[in-house]
C-alpha positions in Angstrom: 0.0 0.0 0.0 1.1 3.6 -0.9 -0.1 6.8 0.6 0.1 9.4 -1.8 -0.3 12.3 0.9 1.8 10.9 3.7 1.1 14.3 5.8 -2.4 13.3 6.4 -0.8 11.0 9.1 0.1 14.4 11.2 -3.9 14.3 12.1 -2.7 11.2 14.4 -0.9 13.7 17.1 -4.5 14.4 18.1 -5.3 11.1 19.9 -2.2 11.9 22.9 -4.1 15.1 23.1 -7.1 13.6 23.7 -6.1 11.3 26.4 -4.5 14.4 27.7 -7.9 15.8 27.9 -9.6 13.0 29.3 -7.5 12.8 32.6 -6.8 16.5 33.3 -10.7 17.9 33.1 -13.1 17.4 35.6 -16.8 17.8 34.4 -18.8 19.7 37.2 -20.2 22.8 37.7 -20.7 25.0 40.4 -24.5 25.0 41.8 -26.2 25.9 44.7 -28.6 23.1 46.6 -29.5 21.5 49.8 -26.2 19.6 52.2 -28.2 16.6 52.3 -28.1 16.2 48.1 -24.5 17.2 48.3 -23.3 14.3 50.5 -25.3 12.0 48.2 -23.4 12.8 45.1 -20.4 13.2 46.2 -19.7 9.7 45.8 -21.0 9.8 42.1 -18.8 13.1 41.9 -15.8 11.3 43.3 -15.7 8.5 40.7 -16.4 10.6 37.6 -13.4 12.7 38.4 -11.2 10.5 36.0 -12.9 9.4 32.9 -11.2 6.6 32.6 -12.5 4.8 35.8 -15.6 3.8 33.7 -15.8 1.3 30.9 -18.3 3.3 29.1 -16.3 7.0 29.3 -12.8 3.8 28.3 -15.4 2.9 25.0 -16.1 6.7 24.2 -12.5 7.6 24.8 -11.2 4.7 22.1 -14.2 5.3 19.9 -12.9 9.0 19.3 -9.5 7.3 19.2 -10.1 5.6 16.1 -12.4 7.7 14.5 -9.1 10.4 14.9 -7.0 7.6 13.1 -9.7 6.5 10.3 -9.3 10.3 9.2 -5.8 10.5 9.5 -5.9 7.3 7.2 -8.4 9.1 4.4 -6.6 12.0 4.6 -3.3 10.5 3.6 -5.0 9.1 0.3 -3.9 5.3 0.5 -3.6 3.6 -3.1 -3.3 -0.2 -2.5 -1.6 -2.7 -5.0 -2.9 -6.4 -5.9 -3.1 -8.2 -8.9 -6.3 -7.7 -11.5 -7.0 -4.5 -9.9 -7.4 -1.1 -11.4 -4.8 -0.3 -14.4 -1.4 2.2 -14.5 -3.0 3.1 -18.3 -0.1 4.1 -20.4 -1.1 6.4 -23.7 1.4 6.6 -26.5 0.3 9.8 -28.8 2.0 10.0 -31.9 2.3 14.3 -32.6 4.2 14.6 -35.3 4.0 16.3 -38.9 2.0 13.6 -40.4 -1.2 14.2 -37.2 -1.7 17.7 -39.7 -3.8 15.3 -42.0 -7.7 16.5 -42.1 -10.2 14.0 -41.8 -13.7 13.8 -42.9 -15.4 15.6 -40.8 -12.5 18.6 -40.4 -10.3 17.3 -37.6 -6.7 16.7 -37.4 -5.4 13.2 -37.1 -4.3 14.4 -33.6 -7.4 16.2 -32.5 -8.9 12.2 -33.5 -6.4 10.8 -31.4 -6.5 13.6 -28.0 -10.8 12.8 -28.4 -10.3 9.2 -28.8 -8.0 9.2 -25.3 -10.4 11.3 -23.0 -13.4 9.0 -24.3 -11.3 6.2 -22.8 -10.2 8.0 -19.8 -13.3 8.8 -19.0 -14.9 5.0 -18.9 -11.6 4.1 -17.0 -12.9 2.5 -13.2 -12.1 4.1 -10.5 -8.2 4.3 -9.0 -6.8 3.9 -12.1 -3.9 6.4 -13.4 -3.0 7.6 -16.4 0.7 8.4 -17.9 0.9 10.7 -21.1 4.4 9.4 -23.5 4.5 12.2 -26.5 5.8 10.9 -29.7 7.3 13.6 -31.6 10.9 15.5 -32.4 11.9 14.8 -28.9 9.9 11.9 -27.3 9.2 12.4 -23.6 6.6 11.6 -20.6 3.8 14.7 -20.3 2.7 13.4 -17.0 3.2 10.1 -15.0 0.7 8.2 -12.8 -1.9 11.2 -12.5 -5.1 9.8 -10.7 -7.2 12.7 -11.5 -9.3 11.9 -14.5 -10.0 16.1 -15.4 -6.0 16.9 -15.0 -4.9 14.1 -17.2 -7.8 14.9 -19.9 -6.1 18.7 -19.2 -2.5 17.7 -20.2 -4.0 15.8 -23.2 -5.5 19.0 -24.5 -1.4 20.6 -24.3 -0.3 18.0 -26.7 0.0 20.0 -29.8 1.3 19.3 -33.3 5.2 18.9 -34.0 5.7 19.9 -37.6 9.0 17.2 -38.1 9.9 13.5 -38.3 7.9 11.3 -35.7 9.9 9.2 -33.3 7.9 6.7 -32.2 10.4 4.1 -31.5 12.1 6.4 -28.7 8.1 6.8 -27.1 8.4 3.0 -27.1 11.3 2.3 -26.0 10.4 4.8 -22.5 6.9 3.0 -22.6 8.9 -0.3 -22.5 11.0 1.4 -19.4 7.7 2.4 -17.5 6.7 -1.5 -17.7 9.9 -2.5 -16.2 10.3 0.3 -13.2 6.1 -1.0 -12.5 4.7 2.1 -13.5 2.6 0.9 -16.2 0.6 -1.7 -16.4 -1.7 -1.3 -19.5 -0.2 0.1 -23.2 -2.3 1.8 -25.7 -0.8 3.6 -29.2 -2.6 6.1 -30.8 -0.8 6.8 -34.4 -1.6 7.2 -37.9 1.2 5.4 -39.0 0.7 1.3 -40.3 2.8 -1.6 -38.7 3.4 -4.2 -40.3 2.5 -6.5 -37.7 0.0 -7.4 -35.2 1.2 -5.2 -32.0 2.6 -7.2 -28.6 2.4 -6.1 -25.5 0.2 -2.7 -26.3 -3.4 -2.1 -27.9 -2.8 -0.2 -31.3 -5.5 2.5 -32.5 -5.2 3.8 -36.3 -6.4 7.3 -36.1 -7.3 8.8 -39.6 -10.0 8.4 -42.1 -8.8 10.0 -45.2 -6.1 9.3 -47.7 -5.8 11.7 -50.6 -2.4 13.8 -50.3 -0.3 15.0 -53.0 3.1 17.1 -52.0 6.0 19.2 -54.3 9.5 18.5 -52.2 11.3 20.9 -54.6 11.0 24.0 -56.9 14.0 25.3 -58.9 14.8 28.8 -61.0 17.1 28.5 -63.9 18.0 30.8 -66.8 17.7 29.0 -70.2 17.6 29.9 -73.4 14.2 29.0 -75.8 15.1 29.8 -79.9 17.4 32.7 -79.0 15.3 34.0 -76.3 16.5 34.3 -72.8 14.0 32.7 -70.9 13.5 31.4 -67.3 12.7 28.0 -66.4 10.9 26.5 -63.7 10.9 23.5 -62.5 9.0 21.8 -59.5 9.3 18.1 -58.2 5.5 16.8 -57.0 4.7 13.1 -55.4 1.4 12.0 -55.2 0.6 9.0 -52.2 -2.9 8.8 -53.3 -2.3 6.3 -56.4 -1.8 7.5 -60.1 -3.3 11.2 -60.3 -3.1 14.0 -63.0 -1.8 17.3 -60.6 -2.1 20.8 -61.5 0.6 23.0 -60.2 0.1 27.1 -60.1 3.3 28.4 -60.6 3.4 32.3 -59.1 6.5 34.9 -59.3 6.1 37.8 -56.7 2.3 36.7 -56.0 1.1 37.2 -59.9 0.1 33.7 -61.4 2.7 33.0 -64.4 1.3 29.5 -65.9 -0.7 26.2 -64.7 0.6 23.4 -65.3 -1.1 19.6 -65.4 0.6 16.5 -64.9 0.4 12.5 -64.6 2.2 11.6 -62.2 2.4 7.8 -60.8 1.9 6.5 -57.1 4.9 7.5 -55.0 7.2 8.2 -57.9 9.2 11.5 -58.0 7.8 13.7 -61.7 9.1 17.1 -62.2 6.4 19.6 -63.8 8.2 22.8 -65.6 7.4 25.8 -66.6 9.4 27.8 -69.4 8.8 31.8 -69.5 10.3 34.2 -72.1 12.6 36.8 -70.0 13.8 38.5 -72.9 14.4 42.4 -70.9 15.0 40.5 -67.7 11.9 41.1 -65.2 12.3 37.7 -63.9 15.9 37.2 -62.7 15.1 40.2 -60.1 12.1 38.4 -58.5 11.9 37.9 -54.5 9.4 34.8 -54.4 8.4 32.2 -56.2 5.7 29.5 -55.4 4.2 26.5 -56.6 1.2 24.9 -55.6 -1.0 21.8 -56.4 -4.6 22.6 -56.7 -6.2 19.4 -56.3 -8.3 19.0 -53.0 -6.3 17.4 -50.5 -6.6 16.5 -47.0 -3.0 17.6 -46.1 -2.2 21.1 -47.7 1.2 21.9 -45.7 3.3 19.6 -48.1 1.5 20.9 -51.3 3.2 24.0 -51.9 6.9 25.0 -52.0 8.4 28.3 -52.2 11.6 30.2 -53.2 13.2 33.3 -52.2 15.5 35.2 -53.6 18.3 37.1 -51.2 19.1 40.1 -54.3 17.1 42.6 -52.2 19.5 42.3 -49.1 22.4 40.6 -50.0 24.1 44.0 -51.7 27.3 45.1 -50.2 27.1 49.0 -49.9 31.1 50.4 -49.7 32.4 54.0 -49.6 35.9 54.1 -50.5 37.6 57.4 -49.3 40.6 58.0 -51.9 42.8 59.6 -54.2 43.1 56.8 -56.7 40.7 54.1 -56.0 41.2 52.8 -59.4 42.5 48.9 -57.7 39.5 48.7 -55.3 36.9 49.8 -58.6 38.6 47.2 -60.4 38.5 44.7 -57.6 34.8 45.0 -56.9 33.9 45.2 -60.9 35.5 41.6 -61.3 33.5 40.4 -58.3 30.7 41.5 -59.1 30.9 39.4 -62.5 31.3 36.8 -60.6 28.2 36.9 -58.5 28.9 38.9 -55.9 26.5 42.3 -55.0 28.5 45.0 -54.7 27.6 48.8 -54.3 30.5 51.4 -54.3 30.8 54.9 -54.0 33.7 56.8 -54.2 34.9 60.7 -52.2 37.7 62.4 -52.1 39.5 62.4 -48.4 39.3 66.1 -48.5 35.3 65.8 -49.3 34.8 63.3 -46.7 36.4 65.5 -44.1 33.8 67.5 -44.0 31.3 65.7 -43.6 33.2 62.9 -41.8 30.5 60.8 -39.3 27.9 58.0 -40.3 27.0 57.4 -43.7 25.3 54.2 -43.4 27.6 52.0 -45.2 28.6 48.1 -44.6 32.1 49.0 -45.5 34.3 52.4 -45.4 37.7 51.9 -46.8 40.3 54.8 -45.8 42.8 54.9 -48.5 46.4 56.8 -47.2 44.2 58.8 -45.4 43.7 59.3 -41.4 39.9 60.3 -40.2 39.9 62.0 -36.9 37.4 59.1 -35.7 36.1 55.8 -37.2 32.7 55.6 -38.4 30.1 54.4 -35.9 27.7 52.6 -38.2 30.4 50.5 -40.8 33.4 47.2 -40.6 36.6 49.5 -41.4 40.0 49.4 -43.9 42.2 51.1 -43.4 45.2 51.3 -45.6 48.5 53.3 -45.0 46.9 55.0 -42.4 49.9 57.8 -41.7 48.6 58.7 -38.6 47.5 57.4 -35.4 43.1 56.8 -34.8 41.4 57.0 -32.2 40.0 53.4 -31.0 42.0 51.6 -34.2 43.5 49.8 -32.1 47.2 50.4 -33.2 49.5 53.4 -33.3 51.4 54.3 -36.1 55.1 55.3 -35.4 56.7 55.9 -38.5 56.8 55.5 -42.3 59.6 53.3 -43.2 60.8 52.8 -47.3 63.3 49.9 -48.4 65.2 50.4 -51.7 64.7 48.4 -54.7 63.4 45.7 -55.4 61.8 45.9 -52.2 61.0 43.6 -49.1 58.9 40.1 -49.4 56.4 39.8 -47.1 54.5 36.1 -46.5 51.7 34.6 -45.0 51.8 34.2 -41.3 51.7 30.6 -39.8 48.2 31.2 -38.3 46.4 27.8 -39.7 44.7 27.1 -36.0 43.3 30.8 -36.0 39.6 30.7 -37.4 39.9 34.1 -38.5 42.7 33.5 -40.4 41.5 30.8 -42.2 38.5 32.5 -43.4 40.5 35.4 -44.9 43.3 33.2 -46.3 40.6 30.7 -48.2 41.8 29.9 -51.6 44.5 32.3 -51.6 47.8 30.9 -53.5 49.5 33.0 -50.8 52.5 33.9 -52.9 54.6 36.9 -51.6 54.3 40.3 -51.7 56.6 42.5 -52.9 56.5 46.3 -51.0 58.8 49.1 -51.4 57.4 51.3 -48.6 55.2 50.7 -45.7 54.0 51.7 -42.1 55.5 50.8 -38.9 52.3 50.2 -36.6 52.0 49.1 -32.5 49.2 47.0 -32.1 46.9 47.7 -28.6 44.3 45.2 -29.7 44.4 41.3 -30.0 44.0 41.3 -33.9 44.8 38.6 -36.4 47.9 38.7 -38.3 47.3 37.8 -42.1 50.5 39.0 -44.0 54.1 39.2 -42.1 57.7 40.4 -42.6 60.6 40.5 -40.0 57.9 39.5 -37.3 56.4 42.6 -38.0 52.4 43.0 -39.0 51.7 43.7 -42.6 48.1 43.3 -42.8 46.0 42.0 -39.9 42.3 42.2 -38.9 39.6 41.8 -36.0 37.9 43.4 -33.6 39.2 47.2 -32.7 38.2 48.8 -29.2 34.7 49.9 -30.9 34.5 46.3 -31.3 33.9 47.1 -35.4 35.2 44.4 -37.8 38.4 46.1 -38.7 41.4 45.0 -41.8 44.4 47.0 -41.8 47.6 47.0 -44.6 50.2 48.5 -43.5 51.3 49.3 -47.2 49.8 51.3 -50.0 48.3 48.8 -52.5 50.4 51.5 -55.2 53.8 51.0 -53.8 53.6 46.6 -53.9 52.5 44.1 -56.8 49.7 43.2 -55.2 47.2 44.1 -57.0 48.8 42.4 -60.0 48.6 38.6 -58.2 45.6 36.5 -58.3 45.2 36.7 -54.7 44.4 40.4 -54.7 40.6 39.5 -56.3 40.4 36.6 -53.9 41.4 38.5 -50.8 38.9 41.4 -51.2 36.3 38.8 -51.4 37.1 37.3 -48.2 37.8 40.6 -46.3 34.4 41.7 -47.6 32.8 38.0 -46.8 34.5 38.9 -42.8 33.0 42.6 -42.6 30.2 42.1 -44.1 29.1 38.4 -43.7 25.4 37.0 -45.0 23.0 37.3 -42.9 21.5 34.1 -44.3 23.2 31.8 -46.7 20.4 29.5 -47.3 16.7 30.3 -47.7 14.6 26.9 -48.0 15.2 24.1 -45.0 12.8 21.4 -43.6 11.1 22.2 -40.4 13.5 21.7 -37.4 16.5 22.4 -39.2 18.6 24.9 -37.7 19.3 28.1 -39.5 22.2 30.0 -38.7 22.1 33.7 -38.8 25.3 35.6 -39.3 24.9 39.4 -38.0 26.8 42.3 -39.2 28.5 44.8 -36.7 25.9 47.3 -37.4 22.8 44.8 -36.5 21.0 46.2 -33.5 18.2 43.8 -33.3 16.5 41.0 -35.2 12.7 39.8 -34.6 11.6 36.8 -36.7 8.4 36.1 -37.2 6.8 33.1 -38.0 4.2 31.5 -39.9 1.5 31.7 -37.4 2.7 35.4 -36.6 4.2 34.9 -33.6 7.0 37.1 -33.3 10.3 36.1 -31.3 13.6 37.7 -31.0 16.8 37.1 -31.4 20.3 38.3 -30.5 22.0 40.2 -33.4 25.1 39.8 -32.5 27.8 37.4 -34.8 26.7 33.9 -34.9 23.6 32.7 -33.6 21.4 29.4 -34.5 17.7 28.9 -34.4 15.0 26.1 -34.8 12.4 26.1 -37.3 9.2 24.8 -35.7 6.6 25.4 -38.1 5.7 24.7 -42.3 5.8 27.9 -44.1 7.7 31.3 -44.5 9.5 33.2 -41.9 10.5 36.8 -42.0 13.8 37.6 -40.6 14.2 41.5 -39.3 17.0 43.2 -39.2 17.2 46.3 -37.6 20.9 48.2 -38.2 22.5 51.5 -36.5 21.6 53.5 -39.5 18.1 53.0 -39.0 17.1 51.1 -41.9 16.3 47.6 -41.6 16.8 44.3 -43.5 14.2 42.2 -44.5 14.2 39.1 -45.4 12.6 35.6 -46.1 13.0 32.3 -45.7 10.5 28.8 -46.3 10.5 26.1 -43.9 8.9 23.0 -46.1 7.3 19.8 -44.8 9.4 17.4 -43.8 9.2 14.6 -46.3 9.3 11.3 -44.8 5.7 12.7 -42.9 4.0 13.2 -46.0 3.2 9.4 -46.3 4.6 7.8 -43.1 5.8 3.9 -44.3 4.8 0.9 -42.4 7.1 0.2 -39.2 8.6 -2.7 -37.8 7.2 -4.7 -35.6 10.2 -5.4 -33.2 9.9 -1.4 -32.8 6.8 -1.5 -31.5 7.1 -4.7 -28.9 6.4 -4.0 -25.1 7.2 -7.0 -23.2 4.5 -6.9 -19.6 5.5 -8.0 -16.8 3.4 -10.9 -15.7 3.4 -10.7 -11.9 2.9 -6.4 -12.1 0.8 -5.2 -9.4 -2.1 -3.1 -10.4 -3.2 -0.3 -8.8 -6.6 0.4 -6.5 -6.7 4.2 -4.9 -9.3 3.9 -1.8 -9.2 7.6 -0.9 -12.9 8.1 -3.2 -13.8 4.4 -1.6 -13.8 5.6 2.1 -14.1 9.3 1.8 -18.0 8.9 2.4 -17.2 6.6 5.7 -14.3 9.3 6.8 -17.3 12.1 6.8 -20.0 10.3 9.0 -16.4 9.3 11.2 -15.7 13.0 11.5 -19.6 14.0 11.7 -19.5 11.4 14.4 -16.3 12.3 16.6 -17.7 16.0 16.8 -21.2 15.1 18.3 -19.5 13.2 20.9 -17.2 15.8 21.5 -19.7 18.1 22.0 -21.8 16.1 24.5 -19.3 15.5 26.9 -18.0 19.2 26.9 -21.6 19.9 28.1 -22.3 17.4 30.4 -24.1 18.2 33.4 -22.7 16.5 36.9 
């Protein structure tokens, strides 16, 4: 026997009280009458002066005794434990993507499932208790051995839908180590998904009534070419799990309907359905979304559409380069740019930009052999033979130093462990440098050391005391042959890549796949909000990683120091192997009972009506001996 509110027990100090009160209280009162009457009671008087010298006060005295200790007994809510007695019901509810599935009448799989488990509940006899084992993402117990019928049936109506890949065998697996620690006597699985073979140890419930369900796991952009015409293609990969079915796919750009498209496709085989569109001035390559979408009625519309976004609107390097001759940086960022990258420059004289020297809402501000009294607040910094010292650079600069002909060599530092120095090195040849003049710099920060000579720094990077993303050369890119080796194009890439890093790299994932946001120095916030419009936030600073819960398109929003903001999108797709779960295995699935378990009665509803008429009982009694009359 278990008592499942051992404090009740506490009531059981009562009874040495009550002898207590027995022996110490004499029951007479003062009254005024005749000598004779006196001396004729006083015998009576004498003996009733201890309770106890009577059997019937001894009877009344126990009586109240025990009806003290039945109470404390009720009280403490005693469950008792024999065999074929009430069950430890164990309920295994699958949540995952798949549960989304409508049935006939409207309902989710799941809602099929929760209603299917309170009817059961409810006809349950009395003392049984109930255990909750979700089987989702991250199988775990709810609740364990609750004896209230209305709190269970509450923690029921919590489970809600976990859009990724069910993983029922972990939920059976911690069913099967509930049997073993006792604290489940009775199994029962409520899934959509099909075993393959007749269930052991558990009762098996196959919730769902519909089957139609078509899905697209893919859509694709590419530029083509149709009789001389540029034209864009598009191309979308659709499943149906519903046998052989002729689809029609909407295909949208930027929310205007572009084509239909019908298909035959055959049961569970993979068909691509393309669309071709003339894009002979171009309007297409600039789009920001597009989606396609199957048409046909079907009962589970989450894996039905797919869509894809374009980064073009946010993925544009702005740079102000603050120089003389910037003619190797324009030529630089012109050969980048053909090669995919987005880059916006602007150029200004060091004379101009004195005058007006502050924030100017840039990613990037290069200063070319030019010293600003102050950094800009809003903007990654390079600095290039900076001649004299800046204020939070990090570094002083002592003095100009020039080497005659043909100059030193400076090389690559040995930093392959340093992270930092592996993303700015990446696919550099790293052949040496040749510099005829350069600066002498102290460094006062812990920068980064890219390029070396004479253990002295020639170009090195990281954070400066504004904590800014900072690169410094120590050299005027005029007075080396930089700018002639094929590591000059590669290095500007990766110093911009460091500065200015992608806030997003990818922009379609399965839900629960983690997405890894990389935050620029100016990034002052970032709010994301999801599918269902619930907005959360983020820290926008460097690196940071988060889950994608939910089927559909977040936004992503980036607010920066200059007081613009970045928008962006991204589309979380259904996971794939939910869109038709296949048939488990059985051995997956096998619960193995133990045969002498114990079951479980709870006798606290049993002999609560007995523990009222006790307590109803004790206070009469009470009452009447406080007030009887000697």
């Amino acid at each position: 026997m278990n008592l499942l509110f051992p404090w009740g027990l506490l009531l059981l100090l009562a009874i040495p009280v009550l002898i207590v009160i027995y022996i110490i209280k004499n029951k007479y009162k003062e009254k005024t009458v005749s000598s004779s009457y006196v001396w004729e009671l006083s015998k009576k008087f004498l003996k009733k002066k201890n309770p106890l010298s009577t059997i019937a006060n001894l009877l009344n005295l126990i009586v109240q005794c025990l009806c003290i200790a039945f109470l404390a007994f009720a009280l403490s809510d005693p469950v008792l434990t024999f065999e074929n007695g009430a069950e430890n019901e164990v309920y295994i509810l699958d949540a995952s993507a798949s549960m989304a599935t409508l049935n006939q009448d409207g309902s989710t799989r799941l809602d099929a499932a929760k209603k299917a488990i309170k009817e059961d509940v409810e006809d349950a006899v009395n003392g049984t208790t109930f255990t909750l084992v979700v089987a989702d993402s991250s199988s775990r117990a709810l609740c364990r051995q609750i004896s209230d019928k209305d709190v269970f049936k509450a923690f029921v109506d919590r489970v809600s839908l976990d859009m990724a890949d069910s993983s029922l065998g972990d939920a059976m697996s911690l069913a099967q180590s509930l049997s073993s620690e006792g604290k489940g006597s009775h199994f029962l699985l409520y899934t959509d998904q099909e075993l393959s073979q007749e269930p052991e140890g558990f009762d098996y419930f196959k919730v769902g009534d519909t089957t139609v369900n078509y899905a697209i796991e893919d859509l694709r952009l590419s530029c083509v070419e149709v009789e001389d015409v540029p034209s864009i293609l598009l191309e979308a990969d659709v499943l149906s799990y519903s046998g052989d079915a002729t689809l029609e796919v909407d295909f949208t750009i930027d929310g205007n309907l572009v084509g239909t498209q019908k298909v035959d496709v055959k049961d569970n085989e993979l068909t691509t359905v393309s669309l071709t569109l003339p894009d002979a001035d171009g309007k297409y390559e600039a789009y920001s979304a597009i989606q396609a979408k199957i048409t046909n009625e079907d009962d589970l519309a989450s894996d039905s559409e797919y869509c894809l976004y374009d980064s073009s609107d946010f993925d544009t390097t702005n740079i102000l380069i603050v120089s003389n001759s910037p003619f190797y940086f324009r030529s630089a960022f012109r050969a980048l740019n053909r090669n995919g990258m987005k880059i916006s420059y602007q150029e200004i004289s060091p004379a101009l930009y004195s005058l007006y020297a502050g924030s100017f809402g840039y990613d990037i501000t290069i200063f070319d052999s030019y010293s600003p009294q102050k950094l800009p607040a809003d903007s990654a910094v390079w600095l290039f033979n900076t001649g004299e010292s800046i204020p939070d650079s990090g570094f002083y600069a002592q003095k100009a130093v020039t080497v005659e002909d043909p100059g030193i060599k400076a090389e690559y530092a040995q930093n392959t462990k340093d992270v930092l120095y592996q993303e700015l090195t990446k696919n550099l040849i790293q052949r040496d440098i040749t510099i005829k003049s350069y600066m002498r710099y102290t460094l006062t920060e812990d920068f980064t050391t890219i390029l070396t000579y004479d253990n002295l720094p020639f170009v090195f990077a990281g954070r400066n005391a504004l904590s800014q993303r900072e690169i410094v050369f120590n050299f005027d890119l005029h007075d080396s042959d930089f700018p002639l080796l094929a590591d000059f194009v590669t290095l500007m890439r990766n110093c911009i890549n460091y500065s200015n890093p992608s806030i997003l790299t990818e922009f379609n994932y399965k839900a629960h796949d983690v997405v890894t946001f990389s935050f620029p120095d100016v990034a002052t916030s970032a709010k994301i909000v999801t599918p269902s419009n619930k907005e959360e936030y983020v820290e926008a600073q460097d690196i940071q990683s988060y889950v994608l819960e939910e089927v559909g398109t977040y936004q992503i929003e980036v607010s920066l120091l200059t007081g613009k903001t970045r928008t962006m999108k991204l589309y979380s797709a259904f996971p794939t192997s939910e869109s038709k779960p296949l048939p488990v295995a059985e051995q997956a699935f096998k619960i193995s009972l133990d045969s002498q378990a114990t079951k479980a009665v709870r006798l606290f509803d049993a002999i609560l009506p007995v523990a009222i008429v006790a307590a109803l009982f004790l206070l009469t009694d009470w009452i009447i001996y406080s007030h009887e009359q000697f």
